[in-house]
C-alpha positions as CSV (number, residue, x, y, z in Angstrom):
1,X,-8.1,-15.8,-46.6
2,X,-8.0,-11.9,-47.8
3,X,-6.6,-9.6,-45.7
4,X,-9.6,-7.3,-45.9
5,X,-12.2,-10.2,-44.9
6,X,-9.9,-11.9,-42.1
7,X,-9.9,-7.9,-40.3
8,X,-13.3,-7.8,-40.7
9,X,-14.2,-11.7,-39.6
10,X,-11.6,-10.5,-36.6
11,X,-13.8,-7.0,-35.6
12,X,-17.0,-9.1,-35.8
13,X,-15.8,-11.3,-33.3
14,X,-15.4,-14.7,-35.2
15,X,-12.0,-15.5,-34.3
16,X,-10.1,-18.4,-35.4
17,X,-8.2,-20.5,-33.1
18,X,-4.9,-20.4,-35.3
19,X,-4.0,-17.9,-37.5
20,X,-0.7,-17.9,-40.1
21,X,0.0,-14.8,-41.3
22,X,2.5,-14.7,-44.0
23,X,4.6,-11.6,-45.9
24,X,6.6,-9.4,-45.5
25,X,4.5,-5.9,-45.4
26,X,5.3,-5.4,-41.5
27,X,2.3,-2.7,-41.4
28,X,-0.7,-5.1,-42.4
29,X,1.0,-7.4,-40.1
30,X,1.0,-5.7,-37.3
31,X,-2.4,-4.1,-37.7
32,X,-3.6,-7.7,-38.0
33,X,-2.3,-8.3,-34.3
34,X,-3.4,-4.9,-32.6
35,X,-7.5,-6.0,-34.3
36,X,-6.9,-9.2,-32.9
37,X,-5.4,-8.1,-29.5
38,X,-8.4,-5.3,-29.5
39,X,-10.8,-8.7,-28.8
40,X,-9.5,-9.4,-25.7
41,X,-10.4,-6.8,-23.9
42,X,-8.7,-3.9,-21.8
43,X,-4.8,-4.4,-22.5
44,X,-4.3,-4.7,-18.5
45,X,-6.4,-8.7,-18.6
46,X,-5.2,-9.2,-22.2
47,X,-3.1,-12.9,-21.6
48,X,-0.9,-12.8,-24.3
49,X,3.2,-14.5,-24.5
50,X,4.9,-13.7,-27.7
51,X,7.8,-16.6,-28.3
52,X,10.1,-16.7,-31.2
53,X,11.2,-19.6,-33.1
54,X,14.6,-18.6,-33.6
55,X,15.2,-19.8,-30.1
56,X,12.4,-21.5,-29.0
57,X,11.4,-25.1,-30.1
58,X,8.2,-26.2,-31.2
59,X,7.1,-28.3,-28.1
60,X,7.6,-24.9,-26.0
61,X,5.1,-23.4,-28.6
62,X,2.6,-25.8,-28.4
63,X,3.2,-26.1,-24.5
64,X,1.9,-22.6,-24.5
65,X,-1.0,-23.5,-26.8
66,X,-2.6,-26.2,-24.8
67,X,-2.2,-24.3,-21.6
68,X,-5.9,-22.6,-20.4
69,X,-5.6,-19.2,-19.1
70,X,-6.7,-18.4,-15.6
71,X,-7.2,-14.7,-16.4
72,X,-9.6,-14.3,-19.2
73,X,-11.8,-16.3,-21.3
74,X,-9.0,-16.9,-24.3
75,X,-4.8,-16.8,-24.5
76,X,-2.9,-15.1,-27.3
77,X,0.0,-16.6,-28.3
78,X,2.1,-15.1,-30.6
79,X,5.5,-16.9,-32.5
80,X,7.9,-15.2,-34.5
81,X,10.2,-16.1,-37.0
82,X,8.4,-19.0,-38.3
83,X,10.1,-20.6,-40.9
84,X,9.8,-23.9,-41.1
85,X,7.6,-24.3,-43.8
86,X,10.2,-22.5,-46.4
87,X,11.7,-24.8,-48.7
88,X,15.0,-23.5,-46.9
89,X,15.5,-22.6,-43.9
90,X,17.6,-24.0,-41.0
91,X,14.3,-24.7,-39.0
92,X,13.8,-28.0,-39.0
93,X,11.2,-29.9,-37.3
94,X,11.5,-33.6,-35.8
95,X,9.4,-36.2,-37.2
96,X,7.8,-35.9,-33.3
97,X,7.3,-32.8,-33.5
98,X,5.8,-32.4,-37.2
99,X,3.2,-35.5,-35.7
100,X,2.7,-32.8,-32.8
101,X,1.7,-30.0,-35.0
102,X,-0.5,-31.8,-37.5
103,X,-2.5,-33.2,-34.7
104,X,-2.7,-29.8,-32.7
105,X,-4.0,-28.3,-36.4
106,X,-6.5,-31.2,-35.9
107,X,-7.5,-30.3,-32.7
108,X,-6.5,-27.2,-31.3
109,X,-6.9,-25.9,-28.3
110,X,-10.5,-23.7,-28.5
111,X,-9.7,-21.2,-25.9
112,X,-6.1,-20.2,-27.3
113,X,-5.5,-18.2,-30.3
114,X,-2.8,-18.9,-32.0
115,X,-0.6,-17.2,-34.7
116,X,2.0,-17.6,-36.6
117,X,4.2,-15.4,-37.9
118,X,5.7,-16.2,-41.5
119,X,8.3,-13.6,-42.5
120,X,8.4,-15.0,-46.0
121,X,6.5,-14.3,-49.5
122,X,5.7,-18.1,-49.9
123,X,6.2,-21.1,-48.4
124,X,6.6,-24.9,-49.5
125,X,3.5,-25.5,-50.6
126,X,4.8,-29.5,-51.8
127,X,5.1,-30.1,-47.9
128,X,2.1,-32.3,-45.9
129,X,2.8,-30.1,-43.3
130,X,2.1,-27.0,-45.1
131,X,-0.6,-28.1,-46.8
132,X,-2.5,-28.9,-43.9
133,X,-1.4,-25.4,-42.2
134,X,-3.0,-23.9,-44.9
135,X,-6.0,-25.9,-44.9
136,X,-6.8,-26.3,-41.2
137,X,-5.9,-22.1,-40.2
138,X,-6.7,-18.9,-40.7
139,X,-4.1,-18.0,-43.3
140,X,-3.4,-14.6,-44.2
141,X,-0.7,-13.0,-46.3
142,X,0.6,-9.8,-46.1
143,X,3.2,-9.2,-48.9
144,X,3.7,-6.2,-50.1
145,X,1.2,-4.3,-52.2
146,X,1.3,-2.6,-55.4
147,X,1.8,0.8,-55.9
148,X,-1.7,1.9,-56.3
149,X,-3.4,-0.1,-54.1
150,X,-0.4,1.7,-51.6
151,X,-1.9,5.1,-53.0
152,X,-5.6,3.7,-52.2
153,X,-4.6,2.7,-48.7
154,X,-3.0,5.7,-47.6
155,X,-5.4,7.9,-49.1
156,X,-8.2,6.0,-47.4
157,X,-6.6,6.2,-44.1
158,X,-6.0,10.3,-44.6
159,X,-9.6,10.9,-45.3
160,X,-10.7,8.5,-42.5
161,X,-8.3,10.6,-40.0
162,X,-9.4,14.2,-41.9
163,X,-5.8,15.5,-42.1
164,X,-5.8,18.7,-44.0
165,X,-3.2,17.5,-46.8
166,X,-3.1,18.3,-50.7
167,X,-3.3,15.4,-53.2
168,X,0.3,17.0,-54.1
169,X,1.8,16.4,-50.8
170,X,0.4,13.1,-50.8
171,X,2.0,12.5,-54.1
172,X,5.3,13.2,-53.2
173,X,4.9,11.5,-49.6
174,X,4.2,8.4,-51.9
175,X,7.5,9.3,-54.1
176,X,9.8,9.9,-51.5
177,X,9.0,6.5,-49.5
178,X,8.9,5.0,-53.0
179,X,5.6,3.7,-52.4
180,X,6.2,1.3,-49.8
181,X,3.4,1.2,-47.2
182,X,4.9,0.6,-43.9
183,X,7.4,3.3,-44.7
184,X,4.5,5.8,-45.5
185,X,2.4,5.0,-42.4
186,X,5.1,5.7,-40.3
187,X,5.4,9.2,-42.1
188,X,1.6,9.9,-42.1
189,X,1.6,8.9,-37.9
190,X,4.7,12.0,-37.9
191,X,2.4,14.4,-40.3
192,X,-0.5,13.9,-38.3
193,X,1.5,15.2,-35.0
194,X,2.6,18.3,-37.1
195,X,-1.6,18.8,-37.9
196,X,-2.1,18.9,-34.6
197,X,-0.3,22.6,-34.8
198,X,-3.5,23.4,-36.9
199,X,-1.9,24.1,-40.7
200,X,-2.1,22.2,-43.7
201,X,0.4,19.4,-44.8
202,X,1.6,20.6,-48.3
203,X,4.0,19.7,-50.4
204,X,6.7,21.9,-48.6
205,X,5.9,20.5,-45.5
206,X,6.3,16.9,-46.6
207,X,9.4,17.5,-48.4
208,X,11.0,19.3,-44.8
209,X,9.5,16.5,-42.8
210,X,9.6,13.2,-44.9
211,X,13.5,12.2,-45.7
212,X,14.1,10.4,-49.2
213,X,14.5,6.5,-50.0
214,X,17.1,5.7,-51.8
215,X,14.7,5.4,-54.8
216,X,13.0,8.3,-54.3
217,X,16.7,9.6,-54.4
218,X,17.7,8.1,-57.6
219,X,14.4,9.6,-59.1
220,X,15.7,13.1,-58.7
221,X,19.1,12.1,-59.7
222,X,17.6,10.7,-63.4
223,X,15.5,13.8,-62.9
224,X,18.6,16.0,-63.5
225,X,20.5,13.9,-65.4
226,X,17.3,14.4,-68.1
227,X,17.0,17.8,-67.4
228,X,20.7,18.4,-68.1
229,X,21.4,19.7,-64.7
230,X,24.9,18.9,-64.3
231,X,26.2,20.3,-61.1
232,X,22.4,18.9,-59.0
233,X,23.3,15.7,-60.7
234,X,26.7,15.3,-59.2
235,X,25.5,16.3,-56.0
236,X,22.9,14.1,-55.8
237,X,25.0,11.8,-56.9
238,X,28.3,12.2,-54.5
239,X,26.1,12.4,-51.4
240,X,24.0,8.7,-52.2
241,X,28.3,7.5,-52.8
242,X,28.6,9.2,-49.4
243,X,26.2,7.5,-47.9
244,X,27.9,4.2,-49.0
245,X,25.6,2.9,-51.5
246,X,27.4,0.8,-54.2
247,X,27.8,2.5,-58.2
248,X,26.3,-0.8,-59.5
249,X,22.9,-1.1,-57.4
250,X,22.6,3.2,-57.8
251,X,23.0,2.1,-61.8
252,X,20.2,-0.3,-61.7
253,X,18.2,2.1,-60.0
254,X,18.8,4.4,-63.0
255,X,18.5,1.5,-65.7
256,X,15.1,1.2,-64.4
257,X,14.0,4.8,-64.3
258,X,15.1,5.0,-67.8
259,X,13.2,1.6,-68.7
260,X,10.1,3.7,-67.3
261,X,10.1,6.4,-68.9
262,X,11.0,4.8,-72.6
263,X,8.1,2.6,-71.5
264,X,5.5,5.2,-70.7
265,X,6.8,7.4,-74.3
266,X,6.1,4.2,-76.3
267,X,2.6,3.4,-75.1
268,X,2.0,7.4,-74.8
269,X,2.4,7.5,-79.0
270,X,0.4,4.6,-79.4
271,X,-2.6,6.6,-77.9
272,X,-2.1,4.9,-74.0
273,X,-3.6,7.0,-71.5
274,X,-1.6,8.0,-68.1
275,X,-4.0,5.5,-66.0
276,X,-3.9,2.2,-69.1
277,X,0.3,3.2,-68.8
278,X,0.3,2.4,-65.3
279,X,-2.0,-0.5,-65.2
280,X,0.2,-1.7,-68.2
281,X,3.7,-1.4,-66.7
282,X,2.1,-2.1,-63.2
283,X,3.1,1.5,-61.2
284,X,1.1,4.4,-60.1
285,X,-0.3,7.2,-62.2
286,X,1.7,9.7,-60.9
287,X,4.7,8.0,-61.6
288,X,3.9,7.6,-65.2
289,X,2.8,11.6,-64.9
290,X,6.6,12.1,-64.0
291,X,7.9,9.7,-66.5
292,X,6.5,11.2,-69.3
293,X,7.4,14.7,-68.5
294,X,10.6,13.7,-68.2
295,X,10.5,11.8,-71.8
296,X,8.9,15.0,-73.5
297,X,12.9,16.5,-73.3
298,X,14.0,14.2,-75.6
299,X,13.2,12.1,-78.8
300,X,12.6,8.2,-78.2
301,X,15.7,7.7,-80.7
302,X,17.9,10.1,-78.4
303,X,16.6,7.8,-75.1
304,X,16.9,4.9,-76.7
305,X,20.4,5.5,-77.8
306,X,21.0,6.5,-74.1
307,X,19.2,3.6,-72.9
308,X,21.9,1.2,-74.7
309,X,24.2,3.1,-73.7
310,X,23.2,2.7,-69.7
311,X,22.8,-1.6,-70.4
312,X,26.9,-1.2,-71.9
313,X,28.4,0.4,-68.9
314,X,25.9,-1.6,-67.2
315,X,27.6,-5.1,-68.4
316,X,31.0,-3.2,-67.3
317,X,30.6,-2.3,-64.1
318,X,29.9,-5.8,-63.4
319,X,32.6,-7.3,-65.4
320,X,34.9,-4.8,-63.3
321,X,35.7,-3.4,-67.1
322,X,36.5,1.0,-65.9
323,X,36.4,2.4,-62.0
324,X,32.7,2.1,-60.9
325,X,32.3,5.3,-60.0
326,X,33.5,7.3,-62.8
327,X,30.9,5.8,-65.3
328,X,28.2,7.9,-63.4
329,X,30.1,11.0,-64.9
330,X,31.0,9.8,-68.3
331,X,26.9,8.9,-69.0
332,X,26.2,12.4,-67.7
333,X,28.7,14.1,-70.0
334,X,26.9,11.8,-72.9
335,X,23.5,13.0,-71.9
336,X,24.4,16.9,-71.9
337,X,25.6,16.2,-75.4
338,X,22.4,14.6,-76.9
């Protein structure tokens, strides 16, 4: 089922007696839970046991699930880690117990609610047993979404809450949790307690409050490198080695940048607007915005030349062909030269 029309079938009260929810977005996930959780009344009477597969069997699970509760009306039971319908995993069910679950999908228990937790993009959808899961419950997922409809959803929620914040600061909220949506709620839930003191969240204020990703990082670091700034380039770049991330995944990071923004140059000549470039190359507007300022410094030969340049020391940083982190500083010298 959609996310959108499983909270909504949830708030109206039509409540399934198992639920799968499936992904890896932990945000939609757990807001899934607290709408269903809101059903059952005043936390205090809410019957609820949360078990987890990891150390738990299945039989204990279903135990739960056929029990009636003698507090309220209708049980919650919650079960993490579920992975037994991944092609691999090192849950494995019993023949007895797979003939348990099928018939409990058949005929579940009407005043339980059930859910599953499935901290996976995708499951084996070849498996009976998976096919039946899908068929017979509620199934959700939850993966993560793109990068606009992450723009649309925090945007939404900052206009339902009425914080005084500038589509700027916004912008760069998005950029420095590299549009990822649990990250960004959990900034917006800190930027709300600092509109509380009254002011308006700008830009300012999200760069002092919000720390950077390490994409977010590695966007300022290709940032300078284009702009020729030598010594904020270095820094940037000792203090991400500082922090131990590895020379080979910080050069991906920059491979990809640079794939952007020769990406975003080519369709801008060819007459693409800022909103076709990022439906076309499948990132947000603002991205693209940034990506093609950062292209106007140079000629598409110059960044293509560079580009080939990045894919070489690319293939020898993995073929252990140089020291890893020196290549950083001979690409830099190479760009200030173009």
């Amino acid at each position: 089922m959609d996310y959108q029309k499983a909270l909504q079938s949830i708030r109206q009260g039509k409540l399934s007696a198992v639920y799968g929810i499936m992904g890896t977005e932990l945000f939609l996930q757990q807001e899934l839970l607290q709408t269903l959780m809101s059903q059952f009344g005043e936390a205090d009477n809410l019957d609820m046991t949360k078990l987890d597969m990891d150390e738990q069997s299945l039989d204990a699970v279903l135990d739960e699930a056929e029990m009636f509760s003698f507090f309220s009306d209708y049980r919650l039971i919650v079960v993490e880690n579920v992975q037994f319908l991944n092609a691999k995993s090192n849950q494995k069910l019993s023949p007895k117990e797979e003939k348990r679950l099928l018939d409990y999908l058949n005929n579940p228990n009407e005043a339980s609610v059930l859910v599953f937790l499935i901290p996976s993009e995708q499951i084996d959808k070849r498996k009976k047993l998976s096919k039946t899961f899908q068929k017979t419950t509620c199934f959700v997922e939850v993966n993560p979404l793109k990068e606009q409809e992450v723009s649309r959803y925090v945007q939404r929620f900052i206009e339902g809450e009425q914080l005084n914040m500038t589509k700027e600061a916004i912008n760069e909220l998005l950029i420095r949790v590299n549009y990822q949506l649990t990250e960004a709620m959990g900034e917006v839930a800190k930027l709300k307690s600092f509109a509380l003191t009254g002011q308006p969240i700008t830009i300012e204020i999200v760069r002092s409050l919000v720390p950077r990703t390490l994409e977010s990082n590695v966007f300022e670091l290709t940032d300078a490198v284009m702009k020729k700034q030598v010594e904020r380039a270095v820094q940037i770049y000792q203090d991400l080695i500082l922090m131990k991330h590895e020379p080979i995944a910080l050069h991906a990071l920059i491979v990809s940048q640079f794939r952007l923004i020769i990406q975003s140059k080519i369709l801008n000549q060819q007459g693409f607007l800022e909103a076709d470039i990022a439906k076309e190359v499948g990132v947000h507007p603002y991205r693209v915005k940034l990506a093609l300022q950062s292209g106007r410094r140079l000629s598409l030969a110059s960044l293509s030349k560079f580009y080939e340049e990045l894919i070489e020391v690319d293939f020898q940083m993995k073929t252990g062909i140089g020291i890893k982190e020196t290549h950083f500083y001979l690409l830099l010298t190479k760009m200030v030269a173009m």
